[in-house]
DRENMAR-813170 format. One line per 8 residues: number of its first residue (from 1); their letters; for each residue y, z, x of C-alpha. Coordinates in Angstrom, 1 decimal. Layout:
BEGIN
NUM> a> Y:Z:X  ...
***
This chain:
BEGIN
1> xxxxxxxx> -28.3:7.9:-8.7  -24.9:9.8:-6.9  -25.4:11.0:-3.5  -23.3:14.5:-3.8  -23.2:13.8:0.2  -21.1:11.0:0.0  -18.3:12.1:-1.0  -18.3:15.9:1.1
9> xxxxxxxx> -18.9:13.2:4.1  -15.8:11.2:3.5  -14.3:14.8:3.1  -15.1:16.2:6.0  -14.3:12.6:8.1  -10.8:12.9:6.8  -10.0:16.1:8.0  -11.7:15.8:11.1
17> xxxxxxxx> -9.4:13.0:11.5  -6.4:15.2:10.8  -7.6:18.0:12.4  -8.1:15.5:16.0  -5.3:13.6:15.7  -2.6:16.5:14.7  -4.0:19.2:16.6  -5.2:17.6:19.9
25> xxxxxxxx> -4.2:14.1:20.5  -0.2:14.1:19.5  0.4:17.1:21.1  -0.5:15.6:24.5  2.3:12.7:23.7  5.0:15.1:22.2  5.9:18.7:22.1  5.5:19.8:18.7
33> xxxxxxxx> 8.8:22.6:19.9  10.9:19.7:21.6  10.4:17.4:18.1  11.2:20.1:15.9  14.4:21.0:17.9  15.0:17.2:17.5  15.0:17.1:13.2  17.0:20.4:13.2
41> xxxxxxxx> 19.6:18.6:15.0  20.0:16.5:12.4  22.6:17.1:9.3  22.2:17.5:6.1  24.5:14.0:5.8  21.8:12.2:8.2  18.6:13.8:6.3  20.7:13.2:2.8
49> xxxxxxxx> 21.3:9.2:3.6  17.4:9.2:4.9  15.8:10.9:1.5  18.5:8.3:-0.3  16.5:5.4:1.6  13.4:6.9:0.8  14.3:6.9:-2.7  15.0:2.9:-2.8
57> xxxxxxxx> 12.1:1.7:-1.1  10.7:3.4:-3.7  12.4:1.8:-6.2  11.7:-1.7:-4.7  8.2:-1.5:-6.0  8.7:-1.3:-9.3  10.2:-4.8:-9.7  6.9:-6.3:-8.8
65> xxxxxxxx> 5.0:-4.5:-11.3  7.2:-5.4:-13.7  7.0:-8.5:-13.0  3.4:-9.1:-12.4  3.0:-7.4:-16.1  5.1:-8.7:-18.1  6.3:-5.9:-21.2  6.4:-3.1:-18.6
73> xxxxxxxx> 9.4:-1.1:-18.8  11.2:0.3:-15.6  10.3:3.9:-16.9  7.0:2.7:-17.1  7.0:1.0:-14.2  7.7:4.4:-12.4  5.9:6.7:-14.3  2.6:5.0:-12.9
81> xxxxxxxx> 3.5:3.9:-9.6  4.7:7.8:-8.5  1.8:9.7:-10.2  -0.5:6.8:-8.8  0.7:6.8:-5.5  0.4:10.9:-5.5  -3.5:10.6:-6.3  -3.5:7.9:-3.5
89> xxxxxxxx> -2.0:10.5:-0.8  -4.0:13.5:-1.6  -7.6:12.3:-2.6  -10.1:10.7:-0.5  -10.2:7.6:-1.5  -8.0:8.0:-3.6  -7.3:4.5:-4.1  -9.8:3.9:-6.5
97> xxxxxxxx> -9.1:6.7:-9.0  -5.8:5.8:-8.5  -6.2:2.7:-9.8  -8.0:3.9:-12.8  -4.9:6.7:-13.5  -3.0:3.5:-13.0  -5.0:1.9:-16.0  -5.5:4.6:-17.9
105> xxxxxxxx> -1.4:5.4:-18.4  -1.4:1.8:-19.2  -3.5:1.6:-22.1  -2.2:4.6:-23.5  0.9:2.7:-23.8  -0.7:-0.1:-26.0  -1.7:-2.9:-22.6  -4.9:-4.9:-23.0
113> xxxxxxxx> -7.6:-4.8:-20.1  -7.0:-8.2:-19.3  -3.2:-7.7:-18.2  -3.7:-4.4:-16.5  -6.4:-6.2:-14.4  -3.8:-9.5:-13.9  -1.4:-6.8:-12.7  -3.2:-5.0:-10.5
121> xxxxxxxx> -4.3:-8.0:-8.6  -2.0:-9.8:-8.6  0.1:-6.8:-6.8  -2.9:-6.3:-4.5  -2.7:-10.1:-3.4  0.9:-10.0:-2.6  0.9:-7.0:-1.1  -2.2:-7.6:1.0
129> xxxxxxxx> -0.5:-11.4:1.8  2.9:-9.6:2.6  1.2:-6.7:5.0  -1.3:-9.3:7.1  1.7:-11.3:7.7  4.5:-9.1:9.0  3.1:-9.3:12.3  3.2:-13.4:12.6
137> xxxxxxxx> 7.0:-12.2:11.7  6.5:-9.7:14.0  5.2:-11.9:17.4  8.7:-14.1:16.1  10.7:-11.2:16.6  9.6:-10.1:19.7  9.3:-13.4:21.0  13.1:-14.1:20.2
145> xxxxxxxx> 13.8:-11.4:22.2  11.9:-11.4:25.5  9.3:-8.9:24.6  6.3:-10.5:23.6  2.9:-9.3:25.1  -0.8:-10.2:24.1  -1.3:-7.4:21.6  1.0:-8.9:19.4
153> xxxxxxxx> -0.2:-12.3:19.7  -3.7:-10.7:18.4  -2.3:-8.8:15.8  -0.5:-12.0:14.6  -3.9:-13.9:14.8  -5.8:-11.3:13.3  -3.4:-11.3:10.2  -3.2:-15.2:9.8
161> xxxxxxxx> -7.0:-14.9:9.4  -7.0:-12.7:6.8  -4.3:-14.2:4.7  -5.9:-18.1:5.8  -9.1:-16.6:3.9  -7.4:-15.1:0.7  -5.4:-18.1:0.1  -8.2:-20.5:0.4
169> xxxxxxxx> -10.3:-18.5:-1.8  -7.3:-18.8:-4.2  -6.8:-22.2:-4.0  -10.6:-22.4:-5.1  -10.6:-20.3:-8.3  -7.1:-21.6:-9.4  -7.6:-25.5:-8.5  -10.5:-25.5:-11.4
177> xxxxxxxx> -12.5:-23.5:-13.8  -15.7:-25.1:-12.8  -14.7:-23.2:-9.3  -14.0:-20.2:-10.7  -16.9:-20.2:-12.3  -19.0:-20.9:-8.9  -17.5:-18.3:-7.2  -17.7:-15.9:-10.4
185> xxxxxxxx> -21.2:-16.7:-10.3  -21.9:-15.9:-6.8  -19.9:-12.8:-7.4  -21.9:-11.8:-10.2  -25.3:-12.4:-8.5  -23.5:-9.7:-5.6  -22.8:-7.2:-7.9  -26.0:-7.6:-10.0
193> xxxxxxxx> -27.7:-6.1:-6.7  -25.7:-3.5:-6.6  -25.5:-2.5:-10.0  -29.9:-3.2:-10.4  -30.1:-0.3:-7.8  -27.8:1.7:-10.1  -30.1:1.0:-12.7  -26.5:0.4:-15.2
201> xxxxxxxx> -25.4:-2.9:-16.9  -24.3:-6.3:-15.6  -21.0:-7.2:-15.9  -19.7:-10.5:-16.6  -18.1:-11.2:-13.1  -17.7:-15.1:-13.9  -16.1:-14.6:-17.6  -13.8:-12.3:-16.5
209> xxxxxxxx> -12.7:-14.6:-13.5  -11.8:-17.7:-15.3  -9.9:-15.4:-18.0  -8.1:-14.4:-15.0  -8.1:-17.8:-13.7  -5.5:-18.9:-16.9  -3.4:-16.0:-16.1  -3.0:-15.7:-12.8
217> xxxxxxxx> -2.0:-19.5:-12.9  0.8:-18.9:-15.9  2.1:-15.6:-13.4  2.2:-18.1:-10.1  3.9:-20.5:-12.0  6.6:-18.3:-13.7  7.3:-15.9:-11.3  5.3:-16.7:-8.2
225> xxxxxxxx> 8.8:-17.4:-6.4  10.0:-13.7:-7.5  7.0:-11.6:-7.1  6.8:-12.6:-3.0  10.0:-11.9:-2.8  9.7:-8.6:-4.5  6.8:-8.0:-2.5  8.6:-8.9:0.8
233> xxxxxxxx> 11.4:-6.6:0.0  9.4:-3.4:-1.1  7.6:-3.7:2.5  10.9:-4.2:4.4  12.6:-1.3:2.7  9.7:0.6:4.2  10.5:-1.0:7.4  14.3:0.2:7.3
241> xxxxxxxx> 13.5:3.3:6.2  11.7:3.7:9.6  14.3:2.1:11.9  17.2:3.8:10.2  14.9:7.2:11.3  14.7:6.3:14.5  18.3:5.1:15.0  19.4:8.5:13.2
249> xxxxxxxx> 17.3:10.5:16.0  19.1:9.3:18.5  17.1:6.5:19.6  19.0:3.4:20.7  18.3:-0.1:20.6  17.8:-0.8:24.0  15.0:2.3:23.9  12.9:0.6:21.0
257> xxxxxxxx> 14.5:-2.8:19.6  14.4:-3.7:16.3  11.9:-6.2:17.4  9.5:-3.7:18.8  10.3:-1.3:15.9  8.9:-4.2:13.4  5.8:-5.2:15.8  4.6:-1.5:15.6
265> xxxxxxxx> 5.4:-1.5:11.9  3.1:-4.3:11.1  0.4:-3.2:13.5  0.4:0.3:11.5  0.7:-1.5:8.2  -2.7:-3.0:9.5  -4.7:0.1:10.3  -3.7:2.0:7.2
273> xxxxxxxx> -5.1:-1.1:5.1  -8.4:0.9:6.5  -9.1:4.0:4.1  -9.9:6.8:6.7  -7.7:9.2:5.5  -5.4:9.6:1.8  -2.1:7.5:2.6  -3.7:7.4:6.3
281> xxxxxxxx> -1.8:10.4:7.2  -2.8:10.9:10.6  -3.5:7.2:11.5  0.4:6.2:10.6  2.0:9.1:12.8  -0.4:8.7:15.1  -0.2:4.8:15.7  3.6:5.4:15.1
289> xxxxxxxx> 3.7:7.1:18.0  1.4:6.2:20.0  3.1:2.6:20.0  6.4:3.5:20.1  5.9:5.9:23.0  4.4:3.7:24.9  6.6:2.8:28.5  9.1:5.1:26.9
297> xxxxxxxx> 11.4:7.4:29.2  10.8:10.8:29.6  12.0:12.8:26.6  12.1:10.0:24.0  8.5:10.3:22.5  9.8:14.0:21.5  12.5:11.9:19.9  10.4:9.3:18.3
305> xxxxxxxx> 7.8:12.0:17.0  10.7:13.9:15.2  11.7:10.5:13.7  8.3:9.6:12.5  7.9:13.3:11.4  10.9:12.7:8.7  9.8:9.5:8.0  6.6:10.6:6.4
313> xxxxxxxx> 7.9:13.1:5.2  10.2:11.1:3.5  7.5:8.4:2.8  4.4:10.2:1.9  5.7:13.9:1.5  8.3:13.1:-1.0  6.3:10.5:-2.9  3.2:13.1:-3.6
321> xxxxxxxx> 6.4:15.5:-5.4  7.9:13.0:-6.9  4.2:12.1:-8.5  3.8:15.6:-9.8  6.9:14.7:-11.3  5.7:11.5:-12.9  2.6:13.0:-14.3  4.1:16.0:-16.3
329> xxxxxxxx> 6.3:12.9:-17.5  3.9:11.2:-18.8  2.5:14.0:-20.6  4.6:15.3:-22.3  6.5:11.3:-23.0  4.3:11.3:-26.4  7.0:8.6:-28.3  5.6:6.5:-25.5
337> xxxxxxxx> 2.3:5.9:-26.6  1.5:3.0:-28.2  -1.7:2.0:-30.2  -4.0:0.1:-27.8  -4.2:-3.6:-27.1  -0.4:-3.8:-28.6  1.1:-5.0:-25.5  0.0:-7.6:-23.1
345> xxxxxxxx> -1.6:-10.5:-25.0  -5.3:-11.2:-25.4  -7.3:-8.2:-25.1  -10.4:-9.4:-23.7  -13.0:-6.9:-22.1  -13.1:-7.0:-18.2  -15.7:-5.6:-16.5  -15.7:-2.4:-14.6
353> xxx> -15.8:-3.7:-11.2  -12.3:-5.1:-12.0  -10.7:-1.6:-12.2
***
């Protein structure tokens, strides 16, 4: 049975997070007046060449979903990643029903279940193996250049945990079936806890893992090589995006290194893996700042706020348009729709819990 206060809690926990960290917290590290004065300074050339970057680090994810599902046109590809990413920015939680307008779009274009489901994880392993490991390139960074304090060192630890876990956990499902069936199993005997409680169906956790098993295998194995480095350069883009911002603001090297500028990147990447609020709005500025800030001089962190300001603008502003965009697209793209399980190979159930 739904609790109708789950939901209105998660609600209300997001905006209160807003509402703290917007109207009380960055206000005592920046002047909302002095920040302002700081992106109307800027020309239309210098906003024009930041939207531009904005634009292409969008672009750079679309590779990897092509590539991780194989078929997928580039018109496709952005069609669903923009109206997806929208729903992911404005709802709470809205990762989750993002991924099911994510699969939905799909199989209206003729994809079976199983390759929307090989997509969509194998994009969440990259990206989750890409994000927990910028900051071991981080601590090298800052290392190489004389600024290397304990934070970073934990940061660095914290993410070679995390991707020392996923990869042995990979290693077991892809190095046999009878693995993938153990840890299927186990899996299934979770989610039938869950699910008894619910008072709905099984699902067929194991099955579905070793049909994933043969695919993910045939994906590492033809384009393993292609999608990391797809991967790498959709969260660097990101990365530049930021530093070009900053640089464009009028804050040097010698103020915030490109080093330093990468550390805070990764340590943000980090804390918005953590669903507190859609797209973490609130958590990125405020960790932006709040990192960046830090030993500054007087009057930079009005400087740094007014570059983070554009840079979510650009990053999480313009995407949620550009998704609006995408989804009045997709409408009305009829000649688009194909009928289903055309596209994509076998089309094997998978069970819910897999979208």
């Amino acid at each position: 049975m739904k609790r109708p206060g789950k939901p209105l809690l998660r609600v209300g926990l997001a905006v209160l997070v807003v509402v703290v960290v917007f109207g009380f917290v960055l206000p005592r590290t920046a002047d909302y007046g002095e920040a302002w004065a700081t992106i109307t300074d800027m020309t239309i050339v210098e906003l024009g060449v930041i939207a531009l970057a904005g634009l292409w680090n969008l672009f750079t994810y679309w590779p990897l979903m092509i590539l991780a599902l194989p078929g997928l046109r580039l018109r496709e590809a952005a069609v669903v990643n923009q109206a997806s990413t929208a729903v992911a920015n404005t709802v709470p939680a809205g990762g989750a029903i993002a991924l099911g307008v994510t699969y939905e779009m799909l199989r209206s274009w003729g994809f079976t279940s199983p390759s929307i489901a090989s997509q969509v994880l194998a994009t969440g392993i990259w990206n989750s193996l890409v994000k927990f490991g910028l900051p071991m390139i981080a601590v090298a960074a800052v290392a190489a250049t004389g600024e290397l304090e304990g934070s970073f060192v934990r940061m660095a630890c914290l993410g070679l945990g995390v991707i020392a876990a996923v990869v042995v956990v990979g290693v077991v499902v892809l190095r046999a079936e009878n693995s993938a069936r153990r840890v299927g199993g186990w899996l299934d005997r979770l989610v039938a806890v869950s699910i008894g409680r619910l008072r709905r169906r099984s699902t067929d956790v194991e099955g579905w893992l070793v049909r994933m098993r043969g695919q993910m295998i045939d994906l590492v194995r033809t384009t393993g090589y292609r999608i990391t480095a797809a991967a790498v350069v959709s969260h660097l883009s990101l990365y530049g995006v930021l530093l070009l911002t900053l640089r464009t603001v009028g804050v040097s090297e010698a103020e915030a290194s490109w080093a330093k500028v990468l550390a805070g990147f990764a340590l943000v990447r980090l804390l918005s893996a953590i669903p507190i609020t859609p797209g973490g709005v609130g958590v990125v500025e405020l960790g932006y700042v709040g990192f960046l800030a830090t030993g500054a001089a007087a009057g930079l962190d009005t400087q740094i706020a007014g570059a983070v300001l554009v840079f979510r603008a650009v990053t999480y502003v313009l995407p949620i348009l550009l998704g609006g965009i995408a989804w009045l697209v997709f409408r009305s793209a009829r000649s688009w729709r194909q009928p289903p399980d055309t596209r994509g190979g076998i089309s094997d159930g998978v069970p819910a819990l897999a979208l």
